[in-house]
C-alpha positions in Angstrom: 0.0 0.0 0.0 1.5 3.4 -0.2 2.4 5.5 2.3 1.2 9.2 2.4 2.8 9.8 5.2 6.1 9.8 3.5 5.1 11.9 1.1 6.5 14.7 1.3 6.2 18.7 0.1 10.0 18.6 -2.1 8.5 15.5 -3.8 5.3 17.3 -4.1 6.6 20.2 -5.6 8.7 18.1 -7.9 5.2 16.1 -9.1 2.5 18.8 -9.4 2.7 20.2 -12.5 -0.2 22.6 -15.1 -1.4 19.0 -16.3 -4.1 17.6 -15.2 -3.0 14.6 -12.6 -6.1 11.9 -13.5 -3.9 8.4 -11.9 -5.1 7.7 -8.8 -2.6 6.6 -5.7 -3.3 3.4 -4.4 -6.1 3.4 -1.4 -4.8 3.3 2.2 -6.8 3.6 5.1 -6.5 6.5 7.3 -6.7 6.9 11.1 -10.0 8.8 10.8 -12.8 10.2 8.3 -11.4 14.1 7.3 -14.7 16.3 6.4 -13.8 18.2 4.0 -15.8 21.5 2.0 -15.3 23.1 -1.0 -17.1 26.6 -1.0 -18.2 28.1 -3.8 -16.1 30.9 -4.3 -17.7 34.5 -3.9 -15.3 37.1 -4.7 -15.4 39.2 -7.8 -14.2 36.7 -10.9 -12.6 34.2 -9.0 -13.2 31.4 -10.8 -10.4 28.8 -9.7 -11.3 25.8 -7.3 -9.1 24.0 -4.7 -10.0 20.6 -5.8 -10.6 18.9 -8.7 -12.4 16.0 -9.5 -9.7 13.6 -9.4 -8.3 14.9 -6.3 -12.1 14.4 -4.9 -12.0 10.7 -6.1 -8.8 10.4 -4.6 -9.9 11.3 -0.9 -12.6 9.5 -0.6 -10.9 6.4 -1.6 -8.7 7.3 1.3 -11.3 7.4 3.8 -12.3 10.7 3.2 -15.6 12.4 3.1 -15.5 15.4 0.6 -18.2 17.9 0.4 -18.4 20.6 -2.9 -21.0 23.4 -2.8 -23.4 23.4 -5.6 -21.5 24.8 -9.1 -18.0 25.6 -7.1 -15.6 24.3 -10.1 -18.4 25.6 -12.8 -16.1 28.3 -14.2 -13.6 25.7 -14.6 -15.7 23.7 -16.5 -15.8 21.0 -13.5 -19.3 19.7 -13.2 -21.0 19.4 -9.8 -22.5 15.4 -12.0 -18.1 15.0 -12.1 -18.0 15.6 -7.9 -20.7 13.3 -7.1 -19.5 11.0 -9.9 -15.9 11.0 -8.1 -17.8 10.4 -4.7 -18.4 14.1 -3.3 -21.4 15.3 -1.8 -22.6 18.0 -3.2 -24.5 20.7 -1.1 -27.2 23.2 -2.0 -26.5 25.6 1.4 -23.4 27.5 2.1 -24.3 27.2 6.2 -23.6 23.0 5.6 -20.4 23.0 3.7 -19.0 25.6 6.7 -19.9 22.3 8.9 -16.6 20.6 7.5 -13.6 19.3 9.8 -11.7 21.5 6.7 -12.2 24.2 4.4 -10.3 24.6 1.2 -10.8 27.8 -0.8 -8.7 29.3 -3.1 -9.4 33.1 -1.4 -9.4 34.2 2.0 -13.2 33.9 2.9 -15.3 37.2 3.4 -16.4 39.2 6.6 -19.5 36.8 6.2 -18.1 33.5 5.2 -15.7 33.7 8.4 -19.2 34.3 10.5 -20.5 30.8 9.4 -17.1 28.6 10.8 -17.8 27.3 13.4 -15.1 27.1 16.4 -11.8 24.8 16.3 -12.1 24.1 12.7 -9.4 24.1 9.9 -9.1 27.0 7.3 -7.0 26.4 4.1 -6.9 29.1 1.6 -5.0 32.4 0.3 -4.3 34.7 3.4 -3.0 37.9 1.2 -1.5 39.4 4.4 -0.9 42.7 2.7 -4.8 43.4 2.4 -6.0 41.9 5.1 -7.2 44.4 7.9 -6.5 44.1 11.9 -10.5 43.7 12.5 -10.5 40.6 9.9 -7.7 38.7 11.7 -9.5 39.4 15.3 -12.5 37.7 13.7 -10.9 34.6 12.6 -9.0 34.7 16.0 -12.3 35.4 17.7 -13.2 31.8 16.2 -10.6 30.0 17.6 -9.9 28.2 14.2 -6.6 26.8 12.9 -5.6 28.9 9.6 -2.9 28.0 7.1 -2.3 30.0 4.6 -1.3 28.0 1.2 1.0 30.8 -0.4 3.7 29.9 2.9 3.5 26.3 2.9 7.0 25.6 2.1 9.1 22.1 1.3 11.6 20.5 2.3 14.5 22.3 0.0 12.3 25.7 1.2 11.0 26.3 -2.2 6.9 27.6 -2.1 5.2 24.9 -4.5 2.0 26.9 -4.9 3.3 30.5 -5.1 6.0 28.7 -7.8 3.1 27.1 -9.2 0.8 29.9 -9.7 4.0 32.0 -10.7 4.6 29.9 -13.5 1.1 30.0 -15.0 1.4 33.9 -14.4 4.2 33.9 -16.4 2.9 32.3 -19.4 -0.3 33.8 -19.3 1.1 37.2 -19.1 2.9 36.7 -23.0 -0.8 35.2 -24.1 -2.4 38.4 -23.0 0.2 40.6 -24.1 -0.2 39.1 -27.7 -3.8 39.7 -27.4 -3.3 43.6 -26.6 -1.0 43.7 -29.1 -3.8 42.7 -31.9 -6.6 44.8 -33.0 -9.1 42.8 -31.4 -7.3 43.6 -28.3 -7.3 47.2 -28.8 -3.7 47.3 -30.3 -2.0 48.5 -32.6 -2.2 45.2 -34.8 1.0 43.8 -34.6 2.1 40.3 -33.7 4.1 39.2 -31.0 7.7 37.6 -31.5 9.2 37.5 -34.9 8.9 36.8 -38.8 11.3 37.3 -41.5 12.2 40.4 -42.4 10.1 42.5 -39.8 11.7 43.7 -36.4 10.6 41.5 -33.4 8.3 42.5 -30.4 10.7 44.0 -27.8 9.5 42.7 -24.3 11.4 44.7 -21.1 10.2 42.3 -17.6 11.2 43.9 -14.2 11.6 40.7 -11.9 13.1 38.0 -12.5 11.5 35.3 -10.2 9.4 32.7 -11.6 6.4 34.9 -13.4 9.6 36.7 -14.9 11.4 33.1 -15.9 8.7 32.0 -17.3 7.5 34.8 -19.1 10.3 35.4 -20.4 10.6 31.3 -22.1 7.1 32.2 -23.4 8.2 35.3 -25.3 11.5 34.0 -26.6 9.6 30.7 -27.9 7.5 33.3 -29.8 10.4 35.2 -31.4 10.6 38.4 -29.3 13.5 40.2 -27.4 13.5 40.1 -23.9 15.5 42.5 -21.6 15.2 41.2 -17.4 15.7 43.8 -14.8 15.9 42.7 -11.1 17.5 44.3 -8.2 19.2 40.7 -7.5 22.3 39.8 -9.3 21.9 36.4 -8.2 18.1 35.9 -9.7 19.3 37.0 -13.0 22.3 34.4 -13.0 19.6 32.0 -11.9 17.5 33.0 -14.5 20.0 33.2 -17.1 21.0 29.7 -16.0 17.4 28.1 -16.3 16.6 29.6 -19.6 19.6 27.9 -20.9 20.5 30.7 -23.6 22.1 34.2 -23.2 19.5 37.3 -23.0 20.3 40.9 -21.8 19.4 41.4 -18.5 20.4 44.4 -16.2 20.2 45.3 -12.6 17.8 47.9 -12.5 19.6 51.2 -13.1 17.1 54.0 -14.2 19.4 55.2 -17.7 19.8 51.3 -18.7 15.6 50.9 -17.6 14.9 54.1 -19.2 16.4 53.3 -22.7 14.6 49.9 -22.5 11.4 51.1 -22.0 11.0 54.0 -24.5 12.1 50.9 -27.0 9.8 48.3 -25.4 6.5 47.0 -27.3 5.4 45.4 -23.7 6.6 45.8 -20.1 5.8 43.4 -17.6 6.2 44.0 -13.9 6.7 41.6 -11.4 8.7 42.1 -8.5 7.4 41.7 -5.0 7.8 42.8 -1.7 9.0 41.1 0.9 6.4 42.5 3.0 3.7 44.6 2.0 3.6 47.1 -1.4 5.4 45.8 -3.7 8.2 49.2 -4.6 7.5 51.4 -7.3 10.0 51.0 -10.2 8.8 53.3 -13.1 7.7 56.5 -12.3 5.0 57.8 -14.1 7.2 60.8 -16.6 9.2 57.5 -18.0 5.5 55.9 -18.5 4.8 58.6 -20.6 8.1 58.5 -22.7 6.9 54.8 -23.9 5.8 54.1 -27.3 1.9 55.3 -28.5 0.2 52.4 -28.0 2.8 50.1 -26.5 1.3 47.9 -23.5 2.3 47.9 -19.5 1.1 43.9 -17.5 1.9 45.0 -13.6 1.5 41.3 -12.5 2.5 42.9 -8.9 -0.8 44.6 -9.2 -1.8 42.6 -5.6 1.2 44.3 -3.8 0.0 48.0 -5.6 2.0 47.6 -9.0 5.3 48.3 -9.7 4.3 51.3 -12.0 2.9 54.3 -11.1 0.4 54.6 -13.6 -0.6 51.1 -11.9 -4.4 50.6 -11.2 -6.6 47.9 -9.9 -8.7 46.5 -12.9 -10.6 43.4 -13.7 -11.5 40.5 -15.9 -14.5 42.3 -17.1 -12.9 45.2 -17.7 -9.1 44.6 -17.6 -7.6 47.7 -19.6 -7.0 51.2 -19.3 -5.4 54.1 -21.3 -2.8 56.3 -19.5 -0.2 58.4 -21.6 -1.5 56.5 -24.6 0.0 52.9 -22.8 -2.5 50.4 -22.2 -1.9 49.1 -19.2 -3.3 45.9 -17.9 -3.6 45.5 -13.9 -6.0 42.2 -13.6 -4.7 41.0 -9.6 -5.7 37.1 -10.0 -4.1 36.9 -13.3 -4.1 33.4 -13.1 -7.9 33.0 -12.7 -7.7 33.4 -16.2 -7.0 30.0 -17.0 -8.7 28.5 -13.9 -8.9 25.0 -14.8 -5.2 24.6 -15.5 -4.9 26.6 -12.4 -7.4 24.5 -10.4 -5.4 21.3 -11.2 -2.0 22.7 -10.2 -3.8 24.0 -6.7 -4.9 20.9 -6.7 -2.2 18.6 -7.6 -0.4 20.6 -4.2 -3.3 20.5 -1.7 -4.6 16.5 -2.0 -1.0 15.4 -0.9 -1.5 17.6 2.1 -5.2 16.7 2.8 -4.0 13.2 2.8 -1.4 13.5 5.4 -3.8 15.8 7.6 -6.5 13.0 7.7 -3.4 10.2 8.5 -2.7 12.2 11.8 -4.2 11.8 15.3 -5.2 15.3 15.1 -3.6 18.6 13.7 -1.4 19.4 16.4 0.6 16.1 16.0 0.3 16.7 12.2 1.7 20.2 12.5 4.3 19.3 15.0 5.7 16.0 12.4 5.6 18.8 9.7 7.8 21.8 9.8 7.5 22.7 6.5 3.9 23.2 7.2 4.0 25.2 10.1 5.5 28.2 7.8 2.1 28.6 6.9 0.0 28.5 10.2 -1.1 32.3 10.9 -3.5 30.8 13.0 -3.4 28.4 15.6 -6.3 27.4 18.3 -7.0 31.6 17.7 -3.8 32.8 18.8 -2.4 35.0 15.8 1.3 33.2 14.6 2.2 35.2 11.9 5.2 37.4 12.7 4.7 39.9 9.9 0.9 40.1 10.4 1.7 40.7 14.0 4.1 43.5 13.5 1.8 45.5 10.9 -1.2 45.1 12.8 0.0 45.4 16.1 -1.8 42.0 17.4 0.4 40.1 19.6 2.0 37.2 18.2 2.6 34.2 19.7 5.1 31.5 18.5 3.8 28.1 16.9 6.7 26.1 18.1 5.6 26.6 22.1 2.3 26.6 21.3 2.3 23.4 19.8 5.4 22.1 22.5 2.2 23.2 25.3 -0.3 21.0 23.1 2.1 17.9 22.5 
């Protein structure tokens, strides 16, 4: 039989992937039935979902018992006749699924979701620390719930498998939009992105070279285009230099060198994030305004405030604006754009996990065999754990070694 509990987050990471994951592990049998709901997600044009239903299959043949809200994976084309076929049960009322030992959601729930947990149970979702107010985190602590927060789980080689996960799809998706901008249909100026004979290529200028940047940048080089990468970190644009396995100019970010790139660029893509918070401003709004008529600006960063000043929040519906004659495109869940890939890669992360939680007595004992997990418990029996969320908020935090050392 195979052993879950040996499973773990570095060979996660090196197994989930934007396929879809339809083999099934073999059946054990855990210590105890896990409850677990799947809410229908309510904010604006969020259309990902944490499970799929493979993943759903999967848990239940483990023991499980796996509850999905009435058309929760419907924008990714995931039936609710798919869930019940892969042995979920599939609620009409929001109230029941909050009844669930665990709740998986891809965002944080709202003021009014968090009023329907009930006490001591588990939330799994986004946190989005840098949005998230000091009377929101008092009402989940109010609960007494335990919280992780999926963007912090880490591995064992202290790599983040869903933030790496979801950067990658940013990444690509960002050079799919861009082409789209770029056409007339998009509101462009018509031109194609990469390269044919005899006509210049697409110049692409990306500020961050992390994942979305890596990958962005394969994306636009398998199309034809030039890339420049600009990052503060000498050592991400080795790395990234490294992984794309060919030379390509990149630059730590000096305004002259940034300046000269962007009055030449076709497309700009910012992605940089902060450490804590905003994300820094990198281009000011005068060099906005020295860019091409009708060249486009993606601030993937847009969830940290945007890394351009002419930066402002927009969304699927309407995902464009005009400013200085650049369209700029500032959609935050970038990735919702492609939910079902999206979905399966969330997915592909979290069943591992779900697995290992329903193996263990209870989830102190799970989160004290799992240190890689405990990166991202913010929440634990109500006591606040997060040492950023602590600081900005001022709400004392406690740490989530002692508290579990007092539980064991």
């Amino acid at each position: 039989m195979a052993d879950h509990t040996s499973f773990g987050f570095s060979d996660l990471a090196k197994q989930a992937s934007l396929q879809p994951k339809e083999s099934l592990l073999e059946v054990n049998s855990p210590n105890k039935t896990l409850y677990i709901g799947v809410p229908k997600e309510t904010t604006l044009q969020e259309h990902r979902i944490a499970l799929t239903p493979s993943s759903v299959q999967q848990l239940v043949n483990n023991g499980n018992e796996v509850w999905i809200e009435t058309n929760a994976g419907k924008e990714a084309k995931f039936s609710d006749r798919e869930y019940s076929e892969a042995g979920a049960k599939i609620c009409h009322s929001q109230e029941e699924i909050y009844k669930a030992d665990v709740i998986v959601k891809v965002e944080p729930p709202t003021l009014e979701e968090v009023a329907l947990l009930p006490p001591d149970k588990l939330l799994i979702s986004a946190l989005q620390h840098g949005a998230k107010s000091n009377s929101y985190i008092k009402s989940l602590m109010q609960k007494k719930i335990n919280a992780i927060a999926f963007e912090y789980l880490k591995d064992s080689d202290g790599i983040f498998p869903i933030i790496r996960s979801m950067s990658e799809i940013a990444g690509i998706t960002a050079i799919a939009i861009a082409s789209d901008l770029l056409s007339i249909r998009g509101g462009g100026k018509g031109e194609l992105l990469g390269g044919v004979s005899g006509i210049p290529p697409t110049e692409i200028v990306i500020i961050g070279a992390g994942t979305v940047g890596e990958y962005a940048a394969k994306a636009a080089i398998g199309k034809g285009a030039i890339v420049k990468v600009f990052d503060h970190s000498l050592a991400k644009l080795r790395r990234l230099q490294s992984n794309l396995g060919q030379p390509i100019f990149t630059s730590l970010i000096h305004p002259k060198i940034l300046q000269k790139a962007l009055i030449n660029a076709d497309v700009a893509i910012g992605c940089i994030r902060g450490e804590e918070g905003r994300s820094p401003v990198i281009v000011n709004e005068e060099l906005v305004a020295l860019m091409k008529p009708c060249s486009v600006i993606l601030d993937i960063s847009i969830d940290q405030g945007g890394i351009f000043e002419t930066s402002e929040l927009t969304t699927h519906a309407a995902p464009t604006f005009i400013k200085h004659d650049v369209m700029h495109y500032c959609v935050p869940n970038i990735t919702s754009n492609v939910c079902r890939t999206a979905s399966y890669a969330l997915s592909n992360i979290l069943t591992p996990l779900l697995l290992r939680i329903s193996e263990s007595r209870n989830i102190a004992e799970f989160l004290y065999a799992n240190p890689e997990v405990r990166n991202g418990v913010y929440i634990y029996k109500g006591n606040l754990t997060n040492q950023h969320l602590g600081k900005r908020l001022s709400i004392y935090q406690k740490d989530i070694d002692l508290l579990l050392a007092a539980h064991a």
